[in-house]
N, C-alpha and C positions, 0 to 999 in steps of 0.2 A: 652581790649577784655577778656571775662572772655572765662575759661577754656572749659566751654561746647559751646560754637561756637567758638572756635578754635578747636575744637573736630569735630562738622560740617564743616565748612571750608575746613578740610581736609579730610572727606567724600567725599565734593566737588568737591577736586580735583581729586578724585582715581576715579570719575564717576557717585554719586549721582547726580540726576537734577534738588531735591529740597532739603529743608531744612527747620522744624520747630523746633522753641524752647520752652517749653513748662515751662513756669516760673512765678513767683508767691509767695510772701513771706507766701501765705497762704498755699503754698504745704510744708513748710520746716520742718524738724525734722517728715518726716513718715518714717514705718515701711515699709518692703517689701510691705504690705500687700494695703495699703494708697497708696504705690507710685504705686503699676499695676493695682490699682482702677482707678487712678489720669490717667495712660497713657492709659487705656484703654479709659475712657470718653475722652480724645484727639484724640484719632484714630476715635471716634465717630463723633468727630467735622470733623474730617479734610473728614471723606468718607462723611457725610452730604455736606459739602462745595465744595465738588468736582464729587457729584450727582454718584459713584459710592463705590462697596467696592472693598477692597485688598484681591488678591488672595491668596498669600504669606505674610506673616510677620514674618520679621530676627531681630532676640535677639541674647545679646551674651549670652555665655555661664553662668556666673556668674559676678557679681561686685567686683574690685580689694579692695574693702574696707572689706563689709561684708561677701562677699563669700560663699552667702547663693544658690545662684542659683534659687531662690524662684520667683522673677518676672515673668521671660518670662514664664513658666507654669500659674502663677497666669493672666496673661495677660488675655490668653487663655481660660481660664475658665470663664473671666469676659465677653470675648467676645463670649463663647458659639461654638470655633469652635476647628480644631483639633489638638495635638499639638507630637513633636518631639522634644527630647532633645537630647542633646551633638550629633547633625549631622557630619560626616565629609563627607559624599559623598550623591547627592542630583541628582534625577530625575525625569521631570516633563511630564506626560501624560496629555497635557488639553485636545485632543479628549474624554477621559476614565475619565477626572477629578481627577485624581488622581496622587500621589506623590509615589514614591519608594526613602525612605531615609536608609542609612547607618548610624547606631549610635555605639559610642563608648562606653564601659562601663567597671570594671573593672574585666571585667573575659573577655574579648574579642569585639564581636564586633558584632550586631544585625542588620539584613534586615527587614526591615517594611513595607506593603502598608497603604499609610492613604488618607484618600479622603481630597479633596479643600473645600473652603477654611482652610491654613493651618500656625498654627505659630512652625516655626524653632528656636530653639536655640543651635547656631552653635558654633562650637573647630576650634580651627586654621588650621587644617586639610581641611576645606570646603573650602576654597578657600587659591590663592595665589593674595594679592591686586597687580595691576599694577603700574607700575612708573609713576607720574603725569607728564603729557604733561605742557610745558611751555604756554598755551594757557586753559588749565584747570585749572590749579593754579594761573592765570589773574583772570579767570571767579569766582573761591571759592573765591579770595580778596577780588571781587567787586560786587560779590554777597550780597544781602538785606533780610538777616535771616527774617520770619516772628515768630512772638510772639506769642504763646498762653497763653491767662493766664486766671484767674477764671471768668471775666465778660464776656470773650468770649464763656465759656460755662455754658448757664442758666439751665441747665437739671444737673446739679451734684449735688451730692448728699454733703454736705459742712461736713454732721457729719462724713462722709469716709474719708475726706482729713488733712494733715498734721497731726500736732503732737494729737490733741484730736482724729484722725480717728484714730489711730494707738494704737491696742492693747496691741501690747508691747512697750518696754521702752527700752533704752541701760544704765544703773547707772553707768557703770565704763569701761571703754578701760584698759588696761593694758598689760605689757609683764607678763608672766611666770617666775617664778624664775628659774633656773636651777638645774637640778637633777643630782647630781652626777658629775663626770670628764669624760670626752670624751677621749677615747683610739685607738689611731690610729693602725691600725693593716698594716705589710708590705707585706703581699700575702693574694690571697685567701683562700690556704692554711693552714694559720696560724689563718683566719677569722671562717674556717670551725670545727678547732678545739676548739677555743672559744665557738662559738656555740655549739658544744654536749656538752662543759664542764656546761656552763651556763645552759641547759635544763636536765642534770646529777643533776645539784644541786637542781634542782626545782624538777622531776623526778627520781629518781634512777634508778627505777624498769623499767622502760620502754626504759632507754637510757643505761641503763649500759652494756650491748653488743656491742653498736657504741664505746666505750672509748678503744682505746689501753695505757696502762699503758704507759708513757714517759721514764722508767728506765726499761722497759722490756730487759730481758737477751736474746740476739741473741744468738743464739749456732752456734759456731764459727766449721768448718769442721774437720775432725778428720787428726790431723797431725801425719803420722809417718815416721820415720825414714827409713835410707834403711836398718838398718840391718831387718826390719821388727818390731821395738818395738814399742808399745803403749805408747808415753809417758802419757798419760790422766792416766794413768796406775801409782799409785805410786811405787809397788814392783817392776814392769818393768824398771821402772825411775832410782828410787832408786838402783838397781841392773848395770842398765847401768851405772852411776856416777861412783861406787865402781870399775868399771873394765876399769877405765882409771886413769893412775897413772898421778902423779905431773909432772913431767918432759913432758908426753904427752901434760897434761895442758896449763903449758908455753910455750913450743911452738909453740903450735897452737895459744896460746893466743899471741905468736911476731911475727907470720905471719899475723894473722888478724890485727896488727898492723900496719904492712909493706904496707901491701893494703892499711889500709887507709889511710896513710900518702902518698901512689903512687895518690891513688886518689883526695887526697888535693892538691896535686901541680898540677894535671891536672886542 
C-alpha cells in the first residue's frame, strides 16, 4: 500500500465516506502550478460524475516537502470560486450563502465574510480530528479507493500536466551550511543583554542609551564614624589614624582577635 492511500485510509477512518486517488505516472515531477491544474481538473471529474458541485473544498495548509502553500489558492483560481487561507475557526450560513472564516496570519488573526462556493485551506487549529471507532477503521481497511488517472479525464489539457506542464524546475535539494556557532544563553536576562550589545554594534547612535557599561562604579553610601568623621575624607582619615597611638592599636587589634577565635569555636 503506497503512502497516499494509507493517507486516505486514515481519512477514512476519522469520518471521510469517500475516497479518490488521483494517479498517474504522467502527473509526476509537477510544479505547484501542474499539480492544482491536475487536482483541479479532478474535482472536475468527480462533480461531473456525481451530477453535482462542492460547496466547500478543505486543503491543508501547505506540503511538508515544499512548503510553498501555493496549491490550495492555485486550486481555487483554477476553479473560479472563492478562497481562504490559513483558517482556524470556520462558519457556515447556507440560508445567506455564505461563510464567516477566522484566519491566522502573522500579525494576528483576521474575520472574513466570503460567499459559497468556497476553498478552505486549513492550520491545525480548525479542527480537533476524532478517535477512530473500531468499526470505522474495519470500514477504511476494506474500503475500495477508486483511481483517477489521465484516460479518465479526456478534457485536460496534457501540455499543464507533470513535468513539461510545470514552469519550474527544482535542480538541487540541499541543507544549508551553517553559519557561525550557536550560543546558548542561561536567562532572559542575560539574552536581553546580548541583544542591545549585538544592535550596539550594528547601530551605535541609536542603541547607545539602552547599554549600561558592565564595570559601572556604584557609589557605595557615605560611611562615617561616630565621632562624626568623613572617612571619604583623606585629611579627616588621615588626622584620625594619627591620633590613635600603637598600644591603642594592638589592643584593639587582640580583642578583635579574641572575638574571632570565640566565634570560631562557636
Amino acid at each position: 500500500m503506497s503512502l497516499a492511500e494509507a493517507a486516505l485510509r486514515e481519512c477514512l477512518s476519522l469520518g471521510a465516506d469517500d475516497a479518490v486517488l488521483i494517479t498517474d505516472r504522467a502527473f509526476g515531477g509537477a510544479d505547484t502550478l501542474a499539480t492544482s491544474y491536475t487536482i483541479a481538473s479532478a474535482i472536475r471529474h468527480i462533480q461531473r460524475t456525481m451530477n453535482r458541485e462542492f460547496q466547500i473544498i478543505f486543503c491543508g495548509k501547505q506540503a511538508i516537502d515544499g512548503d510553498t502553500a501555493q496549491v490550495g489558492p492555485q486550486i481555487a483560481e483554477e476553479l473560479g470560486m472563492a478562497q481562504t487561507t490559513y483558517a482556524c475557526e470556520l462558519s457556515v450560513d447556507q440560508a445567506a450563502q455564505k461563510a464567516i472564516v477566522k484566519r491566522e496570519h502573522e500579525n494576528g488573526y483576521e474575520i472574513v465574510e466570503v460567499p459559497l462556493p468556497l476553498l478552505v485551506t486549513a492550520t491545525a487549529e480548525l479542527n480537533e480530528p476524532r478517535q477512530p471507532s473500531l468499526w470505522s477503521s474495519i470500514y477504511a481497511k476494506r474500503y475500495t479507493i477508486t483511481h483517477i488517472t489521465l484516460r479518465d479525464m479526456p478534457h485536460i489539457d496534457e501540455s499543464r500536466i507533470g513535468l513539461n506542464g510545470s514552469p519550474t524546475r527544482v535542480r538541487k535539494v540541499y541543507q544549508p551550511p551553517l553559519r557561525g556557532k550557536v550560543e546558548m544563553l542561561s536567562s532572559v536576562d542575560e539574552g536581553a543583554k546580548k541583544i542591545l550589545e549585538l544592535a550596539y554594534n550594528i547601530k551605535p547612535e541609536k542603541f547607545s542609551h539602552l547599554l549600561v557599561p558592565s564595570e559601572e562604579l556604584v557609589e557605595e553610601p557615605v560611611d562615617t564614624n561616630d565621632e562624626g568623621v568623613d572617612v571619604k575624607d583623606p585629611v579627616q582619615r588621615a588626622a584620625t589614624v594619627e591620633s590613635v597611638s600603637s598600644s591603642e592599636f594592638k589592643v584593639l587589634a587582640a580583642v578583635k582577635g579574641e572575638e574571632g577565635s570565640k566565634g570560631g569555636d562557636r
